[in-house]
C-alpha positions in Angstrom: 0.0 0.0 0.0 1.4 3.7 -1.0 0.1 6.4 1.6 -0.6 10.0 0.0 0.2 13.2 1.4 -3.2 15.3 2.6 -2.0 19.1 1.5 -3.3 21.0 5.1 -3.0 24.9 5.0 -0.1 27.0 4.3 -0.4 28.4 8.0 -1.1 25.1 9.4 3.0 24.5 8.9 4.4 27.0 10.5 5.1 25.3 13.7 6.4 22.6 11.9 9.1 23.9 9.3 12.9 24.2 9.7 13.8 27.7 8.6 17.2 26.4 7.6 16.1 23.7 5.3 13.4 25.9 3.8 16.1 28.3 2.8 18.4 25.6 1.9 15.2 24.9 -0.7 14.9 28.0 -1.6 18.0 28.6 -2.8 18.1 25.3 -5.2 15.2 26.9 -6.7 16.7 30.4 -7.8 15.9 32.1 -5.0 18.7 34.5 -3.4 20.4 36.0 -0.4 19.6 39.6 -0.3 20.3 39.9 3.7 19.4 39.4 7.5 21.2 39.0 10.7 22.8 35.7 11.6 20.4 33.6 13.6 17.4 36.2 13.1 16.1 36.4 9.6 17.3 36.0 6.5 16.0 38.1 3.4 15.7 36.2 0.1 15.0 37.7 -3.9 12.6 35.5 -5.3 13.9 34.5 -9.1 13.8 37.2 -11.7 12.4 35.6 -14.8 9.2 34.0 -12.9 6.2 36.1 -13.5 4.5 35.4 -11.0 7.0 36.6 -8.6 8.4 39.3 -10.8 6.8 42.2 -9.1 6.7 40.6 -5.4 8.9 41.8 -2.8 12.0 39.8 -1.3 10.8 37.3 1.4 11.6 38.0 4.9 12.3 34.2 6.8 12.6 34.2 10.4 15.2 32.0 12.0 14.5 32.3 15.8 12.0 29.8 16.8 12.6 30.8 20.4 10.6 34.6 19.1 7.1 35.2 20.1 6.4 36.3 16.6 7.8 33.4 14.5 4.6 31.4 13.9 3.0 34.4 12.8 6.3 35.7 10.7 6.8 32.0 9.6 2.9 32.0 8.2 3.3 35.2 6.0 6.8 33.8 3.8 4.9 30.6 3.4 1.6 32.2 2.5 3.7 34.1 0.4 5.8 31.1 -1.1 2.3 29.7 -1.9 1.3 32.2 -3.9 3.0 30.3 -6.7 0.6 27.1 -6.3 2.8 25.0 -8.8 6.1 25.5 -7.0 4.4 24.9 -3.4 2.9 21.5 -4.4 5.0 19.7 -6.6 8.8 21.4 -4.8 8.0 23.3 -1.4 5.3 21.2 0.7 6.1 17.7 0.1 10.0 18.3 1.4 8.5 20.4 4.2 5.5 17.7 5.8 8.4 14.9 6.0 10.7 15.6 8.5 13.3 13.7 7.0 13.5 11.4 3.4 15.6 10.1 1.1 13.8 10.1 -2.5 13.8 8.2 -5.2 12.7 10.4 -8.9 11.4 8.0 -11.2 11.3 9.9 -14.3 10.0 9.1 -17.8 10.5 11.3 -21.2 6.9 12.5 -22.7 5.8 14.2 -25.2 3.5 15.9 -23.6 3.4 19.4 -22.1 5.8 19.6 -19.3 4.8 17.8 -16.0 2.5 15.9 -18.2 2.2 12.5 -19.4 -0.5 10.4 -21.5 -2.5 8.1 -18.9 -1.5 4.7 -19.7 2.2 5.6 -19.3 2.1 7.4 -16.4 -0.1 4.1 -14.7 3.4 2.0 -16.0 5.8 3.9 -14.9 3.9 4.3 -11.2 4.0 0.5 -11.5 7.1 0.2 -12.5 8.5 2.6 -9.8 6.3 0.0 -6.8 7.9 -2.3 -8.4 11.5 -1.6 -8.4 10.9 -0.3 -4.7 9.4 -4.0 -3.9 12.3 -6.0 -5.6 15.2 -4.1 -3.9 13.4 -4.7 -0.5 13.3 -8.7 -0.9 16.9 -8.4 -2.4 17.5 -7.3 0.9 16.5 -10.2 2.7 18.6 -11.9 0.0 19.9 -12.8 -3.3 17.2 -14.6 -5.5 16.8 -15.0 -9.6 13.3 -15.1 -9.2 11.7 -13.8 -5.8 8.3 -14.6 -7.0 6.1 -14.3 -3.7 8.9 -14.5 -1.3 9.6 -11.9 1.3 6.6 -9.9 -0.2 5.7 -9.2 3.2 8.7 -7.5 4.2 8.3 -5.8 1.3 4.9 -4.5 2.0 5.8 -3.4 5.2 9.1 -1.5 3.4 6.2 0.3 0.9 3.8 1.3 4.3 6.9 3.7 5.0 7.0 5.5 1.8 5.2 8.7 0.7 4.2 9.2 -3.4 4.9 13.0 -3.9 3.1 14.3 -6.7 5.1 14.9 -10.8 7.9 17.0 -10.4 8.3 19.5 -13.6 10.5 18.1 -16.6 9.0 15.0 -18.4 7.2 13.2 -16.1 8.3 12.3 -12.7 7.2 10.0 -9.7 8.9 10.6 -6.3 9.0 8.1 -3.1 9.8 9.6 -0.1 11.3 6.9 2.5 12.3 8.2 6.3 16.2 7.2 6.5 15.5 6.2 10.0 12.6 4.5 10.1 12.5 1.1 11.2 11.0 -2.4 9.0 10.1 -5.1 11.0 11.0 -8.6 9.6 8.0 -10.1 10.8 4.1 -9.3 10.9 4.2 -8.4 14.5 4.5 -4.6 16.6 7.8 -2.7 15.5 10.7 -2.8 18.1 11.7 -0.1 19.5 15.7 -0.5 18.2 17.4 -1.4 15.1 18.4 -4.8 15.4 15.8 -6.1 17.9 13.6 -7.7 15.1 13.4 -5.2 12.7 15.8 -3.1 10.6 16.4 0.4 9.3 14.3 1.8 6.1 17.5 3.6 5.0 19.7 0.0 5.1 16.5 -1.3 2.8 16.9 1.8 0.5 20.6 0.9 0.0 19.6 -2.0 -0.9 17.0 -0.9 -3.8 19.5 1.0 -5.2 22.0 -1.6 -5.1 20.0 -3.8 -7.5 19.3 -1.3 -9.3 22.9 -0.1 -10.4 23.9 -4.0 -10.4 20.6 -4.2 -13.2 22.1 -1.5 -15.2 25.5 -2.4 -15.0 24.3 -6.1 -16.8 22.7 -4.3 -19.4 26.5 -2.2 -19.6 27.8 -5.9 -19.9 25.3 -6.5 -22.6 26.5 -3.1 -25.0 29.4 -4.7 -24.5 29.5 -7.9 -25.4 25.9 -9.2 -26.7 25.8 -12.1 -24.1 23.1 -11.9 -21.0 25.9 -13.9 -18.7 25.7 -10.4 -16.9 22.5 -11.1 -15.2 23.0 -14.5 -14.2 26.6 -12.8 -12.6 24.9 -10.0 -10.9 22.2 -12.3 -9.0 23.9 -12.0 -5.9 24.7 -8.1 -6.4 20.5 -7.6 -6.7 19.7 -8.0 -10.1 16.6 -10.3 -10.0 13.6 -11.0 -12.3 11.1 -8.6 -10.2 13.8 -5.8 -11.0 14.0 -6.5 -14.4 10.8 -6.3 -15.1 10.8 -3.1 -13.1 13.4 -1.6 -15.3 11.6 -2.9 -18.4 8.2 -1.0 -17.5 10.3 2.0 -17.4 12.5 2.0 -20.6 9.7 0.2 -23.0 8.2 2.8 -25.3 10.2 5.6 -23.8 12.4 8.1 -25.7 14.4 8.3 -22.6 14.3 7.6 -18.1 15.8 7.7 -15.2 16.1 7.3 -11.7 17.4 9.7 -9.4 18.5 9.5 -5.5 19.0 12.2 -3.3 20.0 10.9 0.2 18.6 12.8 3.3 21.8 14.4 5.2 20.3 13.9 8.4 21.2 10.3 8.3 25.0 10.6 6.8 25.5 7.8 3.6 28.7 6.9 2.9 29.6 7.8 -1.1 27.4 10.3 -3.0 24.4 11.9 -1.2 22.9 12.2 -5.0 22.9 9.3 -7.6 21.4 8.4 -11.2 20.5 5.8 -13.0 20.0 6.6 -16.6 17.6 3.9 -19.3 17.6 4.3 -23.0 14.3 2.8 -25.4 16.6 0.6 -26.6 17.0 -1.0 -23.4 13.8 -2.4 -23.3 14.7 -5.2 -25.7 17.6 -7.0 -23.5 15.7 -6.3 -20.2 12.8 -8.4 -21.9 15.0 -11.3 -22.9 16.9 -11.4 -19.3 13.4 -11.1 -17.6 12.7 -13.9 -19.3 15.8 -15.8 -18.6 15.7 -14.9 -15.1 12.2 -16.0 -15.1 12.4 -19.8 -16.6 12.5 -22.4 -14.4 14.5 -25.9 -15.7 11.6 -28.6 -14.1 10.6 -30.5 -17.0 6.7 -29.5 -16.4 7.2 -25.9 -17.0 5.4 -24.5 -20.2 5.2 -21.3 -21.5 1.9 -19.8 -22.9 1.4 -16.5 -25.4 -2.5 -15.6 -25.6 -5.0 -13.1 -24.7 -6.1 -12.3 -21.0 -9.9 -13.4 -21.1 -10.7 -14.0 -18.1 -9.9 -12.3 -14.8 -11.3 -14.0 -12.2 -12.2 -11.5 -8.3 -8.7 -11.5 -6.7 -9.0 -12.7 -3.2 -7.3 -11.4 -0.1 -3.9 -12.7 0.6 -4.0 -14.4 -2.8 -1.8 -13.8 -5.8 -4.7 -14.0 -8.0 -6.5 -16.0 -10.7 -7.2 -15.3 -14.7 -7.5 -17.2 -18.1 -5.4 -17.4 -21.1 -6.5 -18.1 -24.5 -3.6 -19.4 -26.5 -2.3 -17.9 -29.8 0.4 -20.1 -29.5 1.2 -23.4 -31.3 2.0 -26.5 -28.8 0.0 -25.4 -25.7 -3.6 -25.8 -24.7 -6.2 -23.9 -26.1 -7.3 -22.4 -22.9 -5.5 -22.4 -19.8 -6.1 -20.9 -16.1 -3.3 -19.1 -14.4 -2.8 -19.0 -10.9 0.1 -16.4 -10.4 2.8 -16.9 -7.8 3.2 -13.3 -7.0 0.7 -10.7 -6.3 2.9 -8.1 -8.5 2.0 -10.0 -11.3 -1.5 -9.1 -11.4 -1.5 -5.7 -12.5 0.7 -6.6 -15.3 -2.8 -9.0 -16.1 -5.4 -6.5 -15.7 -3.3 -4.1 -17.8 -2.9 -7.2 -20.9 -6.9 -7.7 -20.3 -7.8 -3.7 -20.3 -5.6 -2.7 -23.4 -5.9 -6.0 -25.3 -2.3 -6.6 -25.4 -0.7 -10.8 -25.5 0.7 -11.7 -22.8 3.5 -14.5 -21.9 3.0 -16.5 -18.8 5.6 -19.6 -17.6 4.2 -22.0 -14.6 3.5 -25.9 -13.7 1.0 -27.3 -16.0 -1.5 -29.6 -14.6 -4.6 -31.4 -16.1 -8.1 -31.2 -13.7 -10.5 -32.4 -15.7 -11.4 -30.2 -18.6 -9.6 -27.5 -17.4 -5.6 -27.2 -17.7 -3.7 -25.1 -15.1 -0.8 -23.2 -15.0 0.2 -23.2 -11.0 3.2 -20.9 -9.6 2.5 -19.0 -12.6 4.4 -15.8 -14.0 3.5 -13.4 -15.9 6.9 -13.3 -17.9 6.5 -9.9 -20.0 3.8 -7.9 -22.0 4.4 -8.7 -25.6 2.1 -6.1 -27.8 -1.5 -5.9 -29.1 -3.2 -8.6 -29.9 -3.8 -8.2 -33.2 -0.1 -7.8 -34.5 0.4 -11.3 -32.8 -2.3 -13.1 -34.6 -1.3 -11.2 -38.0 2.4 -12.9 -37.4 0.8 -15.9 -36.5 -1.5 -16.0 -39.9 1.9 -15.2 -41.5 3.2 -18.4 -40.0 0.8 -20.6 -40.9 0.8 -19.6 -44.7 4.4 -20.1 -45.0 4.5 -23.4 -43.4 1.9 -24.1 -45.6 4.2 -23.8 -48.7 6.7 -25.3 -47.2 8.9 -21.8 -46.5 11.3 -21.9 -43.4 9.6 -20.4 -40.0 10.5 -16.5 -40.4 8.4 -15.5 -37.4 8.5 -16.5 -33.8 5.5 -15.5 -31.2 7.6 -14.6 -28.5 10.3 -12.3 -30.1 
């Protein structure tokens, strides 16, 4: 579950702010010195080429929170900080209700108007950002090619820390706000009190999304390089996984461009850079599909692999993965199967095949009950494309094996 921020009033804050890291804000944003006395006020010029500001007068900060006035002082420069309603709810507020964060940017190129993106892509890269956030936490409870629904708990209770700030400016941006010292029990019971006493820190989980990230990006890197995937198998026990992947996939897949930014919260010191990123290209998306897949298939001799439509999605139940049907476009499977998915994640990717009529590619245990074949510990392996171009392809097939031609097309490419 991903909490969101309730906006309160402008004045409602001014008990609450640091006057320091409000000016330290400030300041990143254009704004400038133009006086005060040392521990008293400051005076700051609001940026010259913002209209909005352009005629206003230079903002007077007070420093003292000891000062009988400063709630009422501190009220007016946020009022008048707010006057500018962009800047105060995508930049100001959500760095000033959380105490303390480190966030994570996920950003994606668009062609729309800045801060904007088209609706179905800004629903995947959301995803895809819950998803990279969920595979770094269970890389933190280990290594593992294919988590699929372990340590999803620990996971979920890594998520129930983090705040979704709104889109930043630029492309289109998604920002997680995670409390550096913020504590994630390892079990479903009360959190400890202390680091170490059955829990651990949300900063030392943070690390450890980030981690699998750059070892992710550094296999693709190997992959520039050298054409071979042996990257990914190699960097299993540095994080890269087949949740993460996927997670990476969502992002670069139809993109002109992403990225994902870290800025670590200085009130909980990080050894190396306080700011990282993590740059994707379109191009990308195709060996992040083929590792996913990799990283995905299991060797056990009952393991199939179905391409088909989503047309079926049965109610998901609580604590269940979830249920839906396949029909097959493939050659060599059954006509219809049911999947029953071994990780909850894996479920949006299903509602999202079944909504926009895209095939989908699913790998699990097939069983016989009856009339009705099963896939069981089933994943949803990647999104392939619409529908329609997959039956053309397969028509295509068909006619040339008819005549006897060599097989030029392949489902799953």
């Amino acid at each position: 579950m991903i909490r969101f921020m309730a906006e309160p009033s402008v004045s409602a804050l001014a008990d609450r702010v640091n006057p320091e890291k409000l000016a330290v804000l400030l300041e990143d944003s254009g704004w400038t010195l133009a006086g005060g006395r040392r521990g008293i006020y400051l005076r700051l010029a609001p940026p010259g080429d913002n209209p909005i500001w352009a005629r206003a007068a230079s903002l007077l900060l007070p420093l003292d929170q000891e000062d009988p006035d400063y709630p009422e002082i501190m009220g007016a420069a946020l009022d008048q900080i707010a006057q500018n309603h962009d800047f105060w709810a995508r930049v100001v507020f959500p760095k000033l209700a959380v105490n303390s964060s480190d966030e994570f940017r996920f950003r994606r190129e668009s062609a729309a108007p800045s801060g904007l993106i088209d609706w179905r892509s800004g629903e995947r890269l959301i995803e895809s950002a819950r998803r990279a956030m969920v595979a770094g936490a269970k890389y933190y409870m280990g290594p593992g090619r294919h988590f699929v629904n372990r340590h999803g708990r620990f996971a979920s209770r890594y998520l129930d820390q983090v705040l979704m700030g709104q889109t930043a400016p630029g492309s289109y941006i998604v920002t997680a706000f995670v409390p550096p010292a913020g504590y994630v029990p390892l079990k479903s019971e009360p959190e400890p009190a202390f680091e170490g006493l059955g829990s651990v820190s949300s900063r030392s989980v943070s690390e450890a999304v980030v981690k699998a990230v750059e070892a992710t990006l550094e296999a693709v890197e190997h992959f520039r390089n050298t054409g071979a995937l042996s990257g990914f198998l190699d960097g299993v026990q540095n994080g890269v996984s087949y949740e993460m992947t996927n997670a990476l996939l969502g992002m670069a897949s139809m993109s002109d461009g992403a990225d994902i930014t870290v800025d670590w919260d200085p009130a909980v010191p990080v050894d190396g850079s306080a700011s990282l990123r993590y740059e994707l290209q379109g191009s990308d998306a195709e060996v992040l599909s083929k590792a996913a897949q990799q990283l995905s298939e299991d060797d056990g001799p009952q393991n199939v692999t179905v391409i088909g439509r989503v047309h079926l999605l049965a109610k998901k139940q609580a604590g269940s993965p979830g249920v839906f049907g396949v029909e097959s476009i493939g050659s060599g499977s059954p006509k219809k199967v049911r999947v029953r998915l071994a990780d909850e994640e894996d479920y949006h990717a299903a509602i999202r095949a079944h909504e926009e009529d895209l095939g989908i590619q699913v790998s699990g245990r097939l069983e016989k009950e009856g009339n009705l074949s099963w896939l069981y510990n089933a994943t949803v392996m990647r999104i392939i494309g619409p529908i329609e171009d997959l039956e053309s392809k397969k028509r295509s097939r068909k006619r040339r094996a008819q005549k006897g031609e060599p097989g030029l097309f392949d489902l799953s490419e």
